[in-house]
N, C-alpha and C positions, 0 to 999 in steps of 0.2 A: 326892912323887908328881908325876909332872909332868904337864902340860896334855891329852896325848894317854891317857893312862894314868884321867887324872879320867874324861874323855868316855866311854872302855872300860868303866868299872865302872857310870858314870852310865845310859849309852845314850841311845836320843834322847829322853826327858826332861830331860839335861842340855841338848843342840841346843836342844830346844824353850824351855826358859826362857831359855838365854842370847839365843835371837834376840829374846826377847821384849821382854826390857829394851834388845839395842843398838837396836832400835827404836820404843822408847818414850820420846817426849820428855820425859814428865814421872817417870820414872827418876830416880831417884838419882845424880847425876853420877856417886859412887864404883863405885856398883853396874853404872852402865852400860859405866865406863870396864874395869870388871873381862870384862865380858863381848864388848867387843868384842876385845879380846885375844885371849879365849879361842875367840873365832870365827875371828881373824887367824891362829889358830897352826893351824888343822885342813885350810883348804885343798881344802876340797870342796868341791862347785857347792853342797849345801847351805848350806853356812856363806858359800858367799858371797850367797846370795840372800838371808841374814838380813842381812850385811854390810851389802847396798846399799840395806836400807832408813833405814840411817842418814844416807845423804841426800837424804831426803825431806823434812826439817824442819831447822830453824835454836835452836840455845841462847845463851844469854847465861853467861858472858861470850864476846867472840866468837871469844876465843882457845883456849877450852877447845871451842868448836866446831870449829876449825882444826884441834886437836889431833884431838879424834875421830876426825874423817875422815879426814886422812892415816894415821892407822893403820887405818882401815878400808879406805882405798884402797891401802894397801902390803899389808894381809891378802887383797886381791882378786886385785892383780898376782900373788903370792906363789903362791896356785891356778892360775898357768900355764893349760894347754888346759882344766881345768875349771870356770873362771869364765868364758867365754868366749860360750858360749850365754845364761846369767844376765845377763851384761852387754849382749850384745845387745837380750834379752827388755828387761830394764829403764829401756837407749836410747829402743825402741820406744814405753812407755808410759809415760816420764816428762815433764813437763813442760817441761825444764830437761837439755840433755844436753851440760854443759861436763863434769862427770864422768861418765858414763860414757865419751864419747867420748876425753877423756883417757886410763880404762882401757883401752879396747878398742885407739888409740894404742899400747899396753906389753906389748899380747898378739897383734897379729895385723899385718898387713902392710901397706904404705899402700894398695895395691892394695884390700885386704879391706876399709880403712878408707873407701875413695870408694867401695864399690859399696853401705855400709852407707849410709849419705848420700842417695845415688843412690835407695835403694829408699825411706827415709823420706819425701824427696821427694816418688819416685810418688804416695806416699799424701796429699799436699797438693794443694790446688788453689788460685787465682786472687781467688776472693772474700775479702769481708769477714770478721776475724773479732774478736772482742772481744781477746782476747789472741794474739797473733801472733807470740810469743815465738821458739818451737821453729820455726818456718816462719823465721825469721831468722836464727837461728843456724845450721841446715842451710845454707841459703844462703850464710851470709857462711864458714863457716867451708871451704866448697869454694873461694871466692879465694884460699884456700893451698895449693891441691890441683892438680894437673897429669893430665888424664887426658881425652882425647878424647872421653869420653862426657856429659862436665860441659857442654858449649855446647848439644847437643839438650835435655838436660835440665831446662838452667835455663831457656832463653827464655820457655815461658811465662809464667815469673815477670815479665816484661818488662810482661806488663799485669795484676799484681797490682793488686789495690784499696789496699797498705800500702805507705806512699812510701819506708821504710825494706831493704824485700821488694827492689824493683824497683834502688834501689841497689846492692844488695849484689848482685841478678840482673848490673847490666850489670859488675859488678867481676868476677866469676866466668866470664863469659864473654870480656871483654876477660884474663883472665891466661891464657887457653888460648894453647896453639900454634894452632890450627885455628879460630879467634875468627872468621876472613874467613867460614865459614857463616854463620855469624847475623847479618852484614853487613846483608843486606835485612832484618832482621827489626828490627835497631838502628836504622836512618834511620826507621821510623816511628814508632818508640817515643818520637823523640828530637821527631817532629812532633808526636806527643800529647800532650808529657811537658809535665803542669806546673808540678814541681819544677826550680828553678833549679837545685841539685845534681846533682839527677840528668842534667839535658842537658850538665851541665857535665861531667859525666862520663863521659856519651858521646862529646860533641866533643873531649877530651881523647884517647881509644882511636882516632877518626882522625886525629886530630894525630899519634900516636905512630906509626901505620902509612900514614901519605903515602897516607889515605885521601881522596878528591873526592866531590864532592857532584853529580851529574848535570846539566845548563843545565836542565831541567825540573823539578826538586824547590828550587833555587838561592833562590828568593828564598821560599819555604815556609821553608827553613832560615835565611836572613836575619833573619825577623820570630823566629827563635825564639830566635836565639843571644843570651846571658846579656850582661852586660857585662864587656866586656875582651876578647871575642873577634868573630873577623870574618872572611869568606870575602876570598881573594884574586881574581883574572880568574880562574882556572884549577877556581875550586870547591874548592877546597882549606880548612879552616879554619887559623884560626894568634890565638895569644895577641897581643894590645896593639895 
């Protein structure tokens, strides 16, 4: 009797215990590994929303956790357009979204992939927060992304409170085509900024685009620049 055939005779008594165990860390490794199987073979938004709760937690050893989850995340991909909501939903209210964005990557379009981003985003703001995880990775993982909406977006991140936030802000906005908008918004950033990295990193994005420095802001950005860099006559910065 095969996997589809058990669930038929089961019904959703069998759904319901098996999600119960692949999301139960203190399961039975054999037990669990039975069940996410059997979650991977059915392919519905259900089974996938039991699926994704497998990575919400970590087991030892760390290989048998590797394993899990890749067959949890092949039984995700596998449900096509209907893990697709599931995975969005569980983007939104995880922690930690190197997998589901991974998923969501396998099922929808890179387009569909920066506007998820984009709206998680919105929902962040500027302050301080104990963990700042997810606000980081949203960020950094749009420096890979190409899409004209990404420079309004991120700038505020320009005067987040997390020095790691604001990094990964001005990499996201200097990888755009369209980067020259937030031009004024990066020279003051770059005035306030008092991570060494981080102006380094901005003086770097006008290096790259034979950006100048205005005769009025010129010696502002002198006292700021990092060592090994330095403005020419022209306001221009340049390495050594």
């Amino acid at each position: 009797m095969g996997l589809f055939d058990m669930f038929a005779r089961k019904g959703p008594g069998a759904l319901r215990k098996h999600a119960a165990r692949a999301g139960n860390k203190r399961a039975q490794n054999p037990d669990r590994w039975e069940s996410i199987q059997a979650l991977a073979a059915l392919g519905t938004a259900e089974a996938t929303e039991a699926l994704l709760k497998r990575f919400t937690f970590r087991i030892d050893p760390s290989i048998t956790d590797q394993e899990e989850k890749e067959v949890a995340f092949q039984g995700v991909i596998a449900a096509g357009s209907h893990a697709v909501e599931p995975v969005r939903a569980f983007m939104r209210s995880s922690d930690s979204i190197s997998w589901p964005l991974k998923m969501l990557e396998s099922l929808v379009s890179p387009d569909e992939v920066v506007e998820e981003l984009l709206w998680l985003l919105s929902t962040m703001d500027t302050e301080y927060e104990r963990d700042p995880e997810k606000k980081i990775q949203v960020v950094a993982y749009l420096e890979d992304r190409r899409d004209a909406q990404i420079v309004e977006a991120v700038q505020p991140f320009l005067e987040d409170m997390n020095e790691t936030v604001r990094f990964h802000a001005v990499g996201s906005i200097l990888a755009q085509e369209n980067a020259e908008a937030a031009r004024e918004k990066l020279l003051p950033a770059l005035l306030a900024e008092e991570s060494v990295r981080v102006r380094a990193r901005i003086l770097d994005g006008f290096i790259d685009r034979a950006w100048g420095f205005e005769e009025p802001v010129r010696e502002g950005v002198r006292k700021m620049l990092p060592a090994g860099y330095a403005l020419d006559g022209e306001g221009r910065a340049h390495k050594g």
